[in-house]
C-alpha positions in Angstrom: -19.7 -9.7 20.3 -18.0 -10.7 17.1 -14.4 -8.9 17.4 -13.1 -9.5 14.0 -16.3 -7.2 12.9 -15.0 -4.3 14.8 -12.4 -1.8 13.3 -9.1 -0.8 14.7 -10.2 2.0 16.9 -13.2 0.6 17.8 -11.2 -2.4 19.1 -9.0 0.1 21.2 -12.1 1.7 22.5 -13.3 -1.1 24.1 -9.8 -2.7 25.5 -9.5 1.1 26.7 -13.2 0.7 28.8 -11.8 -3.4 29.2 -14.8 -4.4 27.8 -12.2 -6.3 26.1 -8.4 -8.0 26.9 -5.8 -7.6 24.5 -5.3 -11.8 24.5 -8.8 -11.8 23.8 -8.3 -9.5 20.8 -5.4 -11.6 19.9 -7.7 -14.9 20.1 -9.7 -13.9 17.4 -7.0 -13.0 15.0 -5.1 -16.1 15.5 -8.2 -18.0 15.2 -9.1 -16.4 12.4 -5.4 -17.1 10.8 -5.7 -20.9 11.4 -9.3 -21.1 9.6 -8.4 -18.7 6.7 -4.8 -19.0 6.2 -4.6 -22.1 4.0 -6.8 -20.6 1.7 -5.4 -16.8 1.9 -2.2 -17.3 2.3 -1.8 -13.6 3.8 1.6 -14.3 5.9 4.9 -15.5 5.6 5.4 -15.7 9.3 3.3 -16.1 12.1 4.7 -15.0 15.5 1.7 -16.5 17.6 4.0 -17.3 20.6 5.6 -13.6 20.6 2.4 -12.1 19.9 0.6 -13.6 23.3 3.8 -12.2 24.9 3.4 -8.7 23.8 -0.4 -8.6 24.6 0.5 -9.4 28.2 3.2 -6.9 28.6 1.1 -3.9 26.5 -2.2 -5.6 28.7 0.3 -4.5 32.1 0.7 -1.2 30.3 -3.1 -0.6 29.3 -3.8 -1.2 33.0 -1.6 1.2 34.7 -2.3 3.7 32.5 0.6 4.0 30.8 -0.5 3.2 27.1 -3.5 5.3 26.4 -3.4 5.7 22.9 -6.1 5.0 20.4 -4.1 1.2 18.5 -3.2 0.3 22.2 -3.9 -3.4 22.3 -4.8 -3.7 18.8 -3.2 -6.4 16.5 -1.4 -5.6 13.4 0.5 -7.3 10.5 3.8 -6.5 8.7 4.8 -6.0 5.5 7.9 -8.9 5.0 10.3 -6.0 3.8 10.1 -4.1 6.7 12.6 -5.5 9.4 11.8 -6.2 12.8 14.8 -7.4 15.5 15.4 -10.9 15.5 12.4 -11.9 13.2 12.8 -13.3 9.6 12.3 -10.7 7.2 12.5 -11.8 3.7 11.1 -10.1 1.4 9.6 -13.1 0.0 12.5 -13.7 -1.7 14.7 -17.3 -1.3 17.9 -14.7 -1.2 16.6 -13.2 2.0 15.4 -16.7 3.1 17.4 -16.9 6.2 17.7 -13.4 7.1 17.0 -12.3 10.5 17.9 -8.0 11.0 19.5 -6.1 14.2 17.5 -4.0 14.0 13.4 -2.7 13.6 12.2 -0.6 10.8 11.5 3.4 12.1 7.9 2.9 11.3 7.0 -0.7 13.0 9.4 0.8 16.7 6.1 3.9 16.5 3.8 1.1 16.4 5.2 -0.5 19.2 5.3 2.5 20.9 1.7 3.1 20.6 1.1 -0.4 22.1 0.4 -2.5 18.8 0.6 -6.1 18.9 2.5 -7.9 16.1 1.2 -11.0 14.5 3.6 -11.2 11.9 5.0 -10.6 8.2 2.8 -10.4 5.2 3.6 -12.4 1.9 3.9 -9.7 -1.1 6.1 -9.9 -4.6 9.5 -10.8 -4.5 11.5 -7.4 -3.1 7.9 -5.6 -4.0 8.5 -6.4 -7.6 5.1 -7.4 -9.1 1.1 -5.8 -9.2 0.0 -9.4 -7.9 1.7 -11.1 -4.8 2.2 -13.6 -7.8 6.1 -13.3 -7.5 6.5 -14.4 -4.2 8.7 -17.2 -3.7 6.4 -18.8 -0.9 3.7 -18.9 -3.2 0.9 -16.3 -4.2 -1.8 -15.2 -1.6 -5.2 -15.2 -2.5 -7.9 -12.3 -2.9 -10.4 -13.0 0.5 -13.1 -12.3 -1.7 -12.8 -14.8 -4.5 -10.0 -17.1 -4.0 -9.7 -17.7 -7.5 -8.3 -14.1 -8.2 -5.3 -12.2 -7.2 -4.9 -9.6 -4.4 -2.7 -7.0 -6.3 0.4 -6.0 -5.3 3.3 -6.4 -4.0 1.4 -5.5 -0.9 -1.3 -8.0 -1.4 -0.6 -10.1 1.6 -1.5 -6.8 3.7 -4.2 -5.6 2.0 -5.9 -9.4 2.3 -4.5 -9.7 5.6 -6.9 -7.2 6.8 -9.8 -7.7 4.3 -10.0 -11.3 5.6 -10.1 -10.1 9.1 -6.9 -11.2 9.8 -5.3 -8.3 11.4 -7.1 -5.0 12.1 -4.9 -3.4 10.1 -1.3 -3.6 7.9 1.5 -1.5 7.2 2.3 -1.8 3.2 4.7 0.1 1.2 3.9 1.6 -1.7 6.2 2.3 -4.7 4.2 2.7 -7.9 0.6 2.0 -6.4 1.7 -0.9 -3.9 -0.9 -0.2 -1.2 -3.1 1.5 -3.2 -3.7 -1.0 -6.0 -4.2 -4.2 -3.8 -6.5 -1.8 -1.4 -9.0 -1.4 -4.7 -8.7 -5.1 -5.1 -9.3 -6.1 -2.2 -12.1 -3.7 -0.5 -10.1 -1.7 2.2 -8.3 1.8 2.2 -4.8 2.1 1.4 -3.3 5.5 2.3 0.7 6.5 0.5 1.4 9.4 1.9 3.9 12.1 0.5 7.2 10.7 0.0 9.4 11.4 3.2 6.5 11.6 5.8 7.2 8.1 7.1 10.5 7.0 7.9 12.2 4.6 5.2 15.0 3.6 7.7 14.0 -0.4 8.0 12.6 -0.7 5.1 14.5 -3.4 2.4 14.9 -0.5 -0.8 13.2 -1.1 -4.3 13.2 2.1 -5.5 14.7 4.8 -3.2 13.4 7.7 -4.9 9.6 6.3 -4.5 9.3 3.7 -1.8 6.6 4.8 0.8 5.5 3.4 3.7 1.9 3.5 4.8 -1.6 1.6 6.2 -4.2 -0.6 5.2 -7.3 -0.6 7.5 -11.0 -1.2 7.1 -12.0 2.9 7.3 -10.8 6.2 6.7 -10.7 6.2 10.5 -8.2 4.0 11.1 -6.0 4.9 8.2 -5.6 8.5 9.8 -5.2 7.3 13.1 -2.6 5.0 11.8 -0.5 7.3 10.0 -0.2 9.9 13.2 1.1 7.5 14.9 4.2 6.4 12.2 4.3 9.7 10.4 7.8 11.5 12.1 11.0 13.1 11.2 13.7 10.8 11.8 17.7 11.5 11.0 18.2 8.1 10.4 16.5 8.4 7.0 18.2 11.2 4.5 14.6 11.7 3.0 12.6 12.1 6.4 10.4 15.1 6.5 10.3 17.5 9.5 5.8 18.2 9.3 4.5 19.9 12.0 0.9 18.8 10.4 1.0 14.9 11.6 -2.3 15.4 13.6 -4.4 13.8 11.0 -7.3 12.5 12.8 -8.3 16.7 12.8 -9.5 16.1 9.5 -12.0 13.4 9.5 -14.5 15.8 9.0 -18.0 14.9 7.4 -18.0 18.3 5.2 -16.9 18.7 1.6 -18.6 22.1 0.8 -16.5 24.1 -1.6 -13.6 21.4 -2.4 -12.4 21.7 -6.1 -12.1 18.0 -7.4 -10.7 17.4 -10.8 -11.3 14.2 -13.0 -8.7 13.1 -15.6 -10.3 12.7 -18.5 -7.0 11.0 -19.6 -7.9 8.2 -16.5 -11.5 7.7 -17.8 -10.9 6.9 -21.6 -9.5 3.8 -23.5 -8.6 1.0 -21.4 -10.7 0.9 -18.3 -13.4 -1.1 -17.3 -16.8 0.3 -17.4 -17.8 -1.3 -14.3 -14.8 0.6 -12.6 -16.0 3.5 -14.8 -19.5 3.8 -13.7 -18.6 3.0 -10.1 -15.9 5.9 -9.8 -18.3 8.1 -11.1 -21.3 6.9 -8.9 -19.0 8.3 -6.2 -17.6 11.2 -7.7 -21.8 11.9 -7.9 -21.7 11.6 -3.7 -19.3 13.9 -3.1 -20.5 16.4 -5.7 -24.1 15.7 -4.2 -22.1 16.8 -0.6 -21.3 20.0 -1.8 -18.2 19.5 -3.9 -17.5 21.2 -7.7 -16.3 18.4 -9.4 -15.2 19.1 -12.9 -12.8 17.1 -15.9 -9.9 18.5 -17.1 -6.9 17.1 -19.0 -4.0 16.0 -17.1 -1.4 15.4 -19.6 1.6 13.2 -20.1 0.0 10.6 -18.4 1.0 8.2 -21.4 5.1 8.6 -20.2 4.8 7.5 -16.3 4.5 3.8 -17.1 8.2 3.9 -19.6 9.4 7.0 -16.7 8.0 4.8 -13.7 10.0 1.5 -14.7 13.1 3.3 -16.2 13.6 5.0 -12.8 12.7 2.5 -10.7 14.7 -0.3 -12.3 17.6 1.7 -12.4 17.3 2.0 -8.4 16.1 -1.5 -7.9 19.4 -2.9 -9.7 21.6 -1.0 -7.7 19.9 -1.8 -4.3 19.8 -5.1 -5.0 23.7 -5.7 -5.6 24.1 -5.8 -2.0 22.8 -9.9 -2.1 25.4 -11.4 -2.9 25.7 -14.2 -0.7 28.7 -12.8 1.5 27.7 -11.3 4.4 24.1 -12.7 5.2 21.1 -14.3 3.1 20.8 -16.9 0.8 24.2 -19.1 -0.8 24.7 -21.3 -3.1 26.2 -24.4 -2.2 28.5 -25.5 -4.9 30.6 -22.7 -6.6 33.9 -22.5 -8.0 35.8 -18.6 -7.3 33.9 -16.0 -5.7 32.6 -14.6 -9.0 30.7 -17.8 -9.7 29.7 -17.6 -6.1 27.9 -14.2 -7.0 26.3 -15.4 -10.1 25.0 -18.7 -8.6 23.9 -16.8 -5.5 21.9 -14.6 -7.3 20.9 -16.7 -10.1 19.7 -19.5 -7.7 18.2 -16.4 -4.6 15.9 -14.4 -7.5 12.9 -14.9 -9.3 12.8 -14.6 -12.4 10.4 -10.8 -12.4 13.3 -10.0 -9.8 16.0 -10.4 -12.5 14.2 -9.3 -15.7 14.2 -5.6 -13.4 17.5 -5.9 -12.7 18.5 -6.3 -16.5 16.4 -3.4 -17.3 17.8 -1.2 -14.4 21.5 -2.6 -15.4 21.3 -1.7 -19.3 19.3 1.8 -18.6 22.3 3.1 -16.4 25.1 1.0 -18.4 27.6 3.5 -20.3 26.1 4.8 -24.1 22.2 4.1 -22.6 22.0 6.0 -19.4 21.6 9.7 -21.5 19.1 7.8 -23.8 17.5 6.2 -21.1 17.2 6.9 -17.5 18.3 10.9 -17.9 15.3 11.1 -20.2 13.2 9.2 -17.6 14.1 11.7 -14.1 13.5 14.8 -17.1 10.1 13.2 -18.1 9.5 12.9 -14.1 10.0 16.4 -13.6 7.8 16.9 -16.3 5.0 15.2 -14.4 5.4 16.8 -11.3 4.8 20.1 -13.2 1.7 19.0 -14.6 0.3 18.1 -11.4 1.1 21.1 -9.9 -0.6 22.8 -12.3 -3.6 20.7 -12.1 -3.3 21.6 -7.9 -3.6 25.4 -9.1 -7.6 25.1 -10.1 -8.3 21.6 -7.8 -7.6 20.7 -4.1 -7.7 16.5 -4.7 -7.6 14.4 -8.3 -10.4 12.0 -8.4 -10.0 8.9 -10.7 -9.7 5.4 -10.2 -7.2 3.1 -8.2 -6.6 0.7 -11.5 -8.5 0.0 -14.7 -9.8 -3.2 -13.6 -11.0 -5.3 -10.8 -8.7 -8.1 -9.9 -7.6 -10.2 -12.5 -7.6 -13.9 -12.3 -4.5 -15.7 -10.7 -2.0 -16.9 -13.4 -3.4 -14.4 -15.7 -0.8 -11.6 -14.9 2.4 -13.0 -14.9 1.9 -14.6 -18.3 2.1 -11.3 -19.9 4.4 -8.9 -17.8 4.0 -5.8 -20.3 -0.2 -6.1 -19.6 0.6 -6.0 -15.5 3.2 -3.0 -15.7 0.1 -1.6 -18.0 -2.4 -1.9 -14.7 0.0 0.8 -12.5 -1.5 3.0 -14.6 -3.1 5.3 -12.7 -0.9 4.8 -9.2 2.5 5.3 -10.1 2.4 9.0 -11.7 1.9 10.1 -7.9 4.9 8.3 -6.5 6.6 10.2 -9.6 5.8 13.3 -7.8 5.9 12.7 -4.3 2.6 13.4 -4.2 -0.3 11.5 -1.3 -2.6 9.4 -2.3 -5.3 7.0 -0.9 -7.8 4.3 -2.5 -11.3 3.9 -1.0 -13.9 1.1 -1.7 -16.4 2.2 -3.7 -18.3 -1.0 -4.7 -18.0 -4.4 -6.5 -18.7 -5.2 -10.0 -21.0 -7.9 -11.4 -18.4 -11.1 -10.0 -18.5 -9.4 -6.7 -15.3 -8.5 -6.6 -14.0 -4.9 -4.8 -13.6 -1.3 -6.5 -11.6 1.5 -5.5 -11.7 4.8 -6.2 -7.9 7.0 -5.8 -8.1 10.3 -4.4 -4.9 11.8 -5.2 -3.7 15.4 -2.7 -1.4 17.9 -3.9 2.0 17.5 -1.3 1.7 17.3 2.3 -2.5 17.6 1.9 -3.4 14.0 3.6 -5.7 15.8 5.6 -7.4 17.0 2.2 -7.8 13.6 0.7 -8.7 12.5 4.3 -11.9 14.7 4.6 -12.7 13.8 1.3 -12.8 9.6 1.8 -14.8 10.6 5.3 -17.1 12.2 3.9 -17.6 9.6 1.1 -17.8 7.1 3.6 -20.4 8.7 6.0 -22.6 9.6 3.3 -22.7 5.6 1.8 -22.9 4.9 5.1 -26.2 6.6 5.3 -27.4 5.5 1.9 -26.9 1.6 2.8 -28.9 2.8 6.4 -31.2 4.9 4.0 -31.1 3.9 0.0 -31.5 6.8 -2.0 -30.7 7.0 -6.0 -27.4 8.4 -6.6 -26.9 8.9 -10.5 -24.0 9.0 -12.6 -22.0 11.8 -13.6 -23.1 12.2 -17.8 -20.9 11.7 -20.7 -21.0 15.2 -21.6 -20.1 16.1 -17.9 -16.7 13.7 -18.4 -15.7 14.7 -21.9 
């Protein structure tokens, strides 16, 4: 039995009937680390000795029946800006190089709870800064699928974490497209689920106002199971939700019949790839072919996320990031002169150079005579878009459209032009704009073999929606690889 093939809860189903142990589960994924690793580059730490420890204690657990959920037993990886007690978290930064928390992220202490085994902390952009896991200051990670290109980002060490087998799944965060983007790239499901659904408290800030955390797995399966066991209120975090709807494993349902899906004619135009094109609409086909209406409308202002997007979130990054400083803990320079050349040392020596450009931006959009011009016109352009999504949620129950206009670019390609990668968050960050859910599903590879994803997008607190939509999908190309049948494209005149 090959047990990187399985998926998460297929894994817990058999340490559940012990057809298998949790070290054994935790074999394969180390063993798997040390033969893909130098090539991937998925992690920034390993914890192999802590991670044989925890699979004997949850092993105990498993056997007494005290730990009978679903991910019991099952190994996961960590995004490196969540914190976990004791363990470096650096948000692959060299100003966080040294940084070990007091305390564990909301979201990894459910995991543990559950009976997860951590293997350790994924690379990703410098303080999530970055579509590429190019900005990292240990190095870029690689895309499992062709080495020579790029994961996406700035959860890319996750999402190729798991596609390389790695882990059985990751938790990511998601900001602008952060687990969604990388999940397209790399051939696995990304779910971000409506802002305040999973706890922040833990989680190193970008941009307050749209960080989300959330999983990367192999199947829609997983990803549900995954999120009902982080999703919870928590007063630790100010923006917690208190959902009575966290259940979502209820909706993986093979049954689409009825469901109004909308396509942006405004995502489908100028600019994308028609490889991505033809493959989003292949399975916009399936699900219409399932019993779905599927229709295109106009979704308007589309063209003002990107300047709203990195306004806003440059603004928040620049103020969550004056807290590095070099005086309480993290990176300091050596040789300074005054504490104000301490600071600017510190911080020119600890950041990378995408790091600072943000915190320019953020620093001159809220500085005095810019911040009406500026970022006031960005949270009024924000509100904007949230109104035009809720009216598109009036006549459709999920937006259908892709995850980014391309498949992954090459490595060094991205960062030489940093106006062309804010240009690929595109289609991902309008929905952390609004708060909104949203989840990126394989739905082929184009001519280099490399992944596409398709981004279902749910009106708020509809996971379950966009849920039973990607089950579906998946169950019925399941059956066509079992069965091949033709599935045609959706026609020009049914786009436009």
């Amino acid at each position: 039995m090959d047990l990187l093939k399985l998926t998460a809860l297929e894994l817990g189903e058999k340490i559940k009937a012990k057809e298998v142990t949790v070290r054994e589960a935790v074999d394969a994924v180390i063993g798997q680390i040390k033969e893909a690793e130098s090539e991937i580059h998925s992690f920034v730490t390993i914890d192999e000795e802590g991670a044989y420890a925890q699979a004997e204690e949850i092993q105990k657990k498993i056997d007494v029946g005290e730990l009978t959920g679903p991910l019991a037993g099952v190994p996961v990886a960590v995004k490196d800006n969540m914190c976990i007690e004791g363990q470096l978290t650096t948000c692959s930064s060299k100003i966080l190089s040294n940084f070990k928390p007091t305390y564990t992220a909301e979201a990894v202490e459910k995991l543990r709870k559950a009976g997860a085994v951590i293997i350790g902390k994924t690379n990703m952009d410098e303080f999530a800064m970055g579509s590429t896991t190019e900005t990292s200051y240990y190095g870029p990670t690689r895309n499992p699928h062709n080495t020579a290109h790029v994961p996406g980002g700035s959860s890319g060490g996750s999402c190729a974490a798991v596609a390389a087998s790695e882990c059985y799944y990751a938790l990511g965060s998601d900001t602008g497209g952060s687990i969604r983007q990388p999940s397209s790239f790399c051939g696995v499901v990304g779910l971000k689920p409506t802002y305040g659904t999973v706890s922040r408290y833990g989680l190193i800030a970008y941009g307050s106002s749209l960080d989300q955390i959330g999983p990367v797995a192999k199947d829609v399966s997983d990803c549900a199971a995954i999120l009902e066991a982080i999703a919870s209120h928590d007063p630790k975090d100010s923006t917690s939700m208190d959902r009575d709807d966290c259940d979502f494993t209820e909706a993986l349902v093979d049954d689409v019949k009825g469901l109004r899906i909308g396509i942006p004619r405004d995502y489908m135009g100028e600019g994308l790839d028609p490889e991505v094109n033809d493959a989003v609409m292949k399975a916009a086909k399936v699900l219409e072919e399932k019993g779905a209406i599927v229709e295109a409308f106009d979704l308007r202002l589309v063209k003002y996320a990107i300047p709203a997007y990195y306004t806003i979130a440059d603004a928040e990054a620049s103020s969550n990031l004056e807290r590095f400083d070099g005086v309480k803990y993290g990176y300091r320079t050596k040789d300074y002169d005054g504490l104000h050349n301490m600071y600017k040392k510190t911080r020119s020596e600890g950041f990378g150079p995408e790091v600072k450009r943000r915190i320019m931006l953020g620093s001159f959009v809220l500085s005095s005579g810019y911040y009406d011009a500026y970022y006031l016109k960005a949270l009024r352009t924000k509100a904007l878009i949230k109104k035009e999504f809720d009216r598109a949620f009036r006549n459709y129950d999920i937006i259908l459209g892709p995850a980014a206009p391309t498949t992954a670019p090459e490595l060094g390609k991205s960062l030489s032009d940093p106006m062309k990668m804010y240009l690929g968050d595109i289609y991902t960050i309008s929905v952390n704009l609004a708060g909104l859910p949203g989840m990126s599903v394989p739905v082929g590879k184009d001519s280099k073999g490399l992944p596409i994803g398709m981004q279902l997008i749910g009106n708020v607190f509809e996971e379950k929606t966009l849920i039973r939509a990607a089950y579906t999908y998946e169950c019925a190309t399941k059956k066509m690889h079992e069965t091949p049948a033709n599935v045609g494209l959706m026609s020009e005149k049914e786009v436009r």
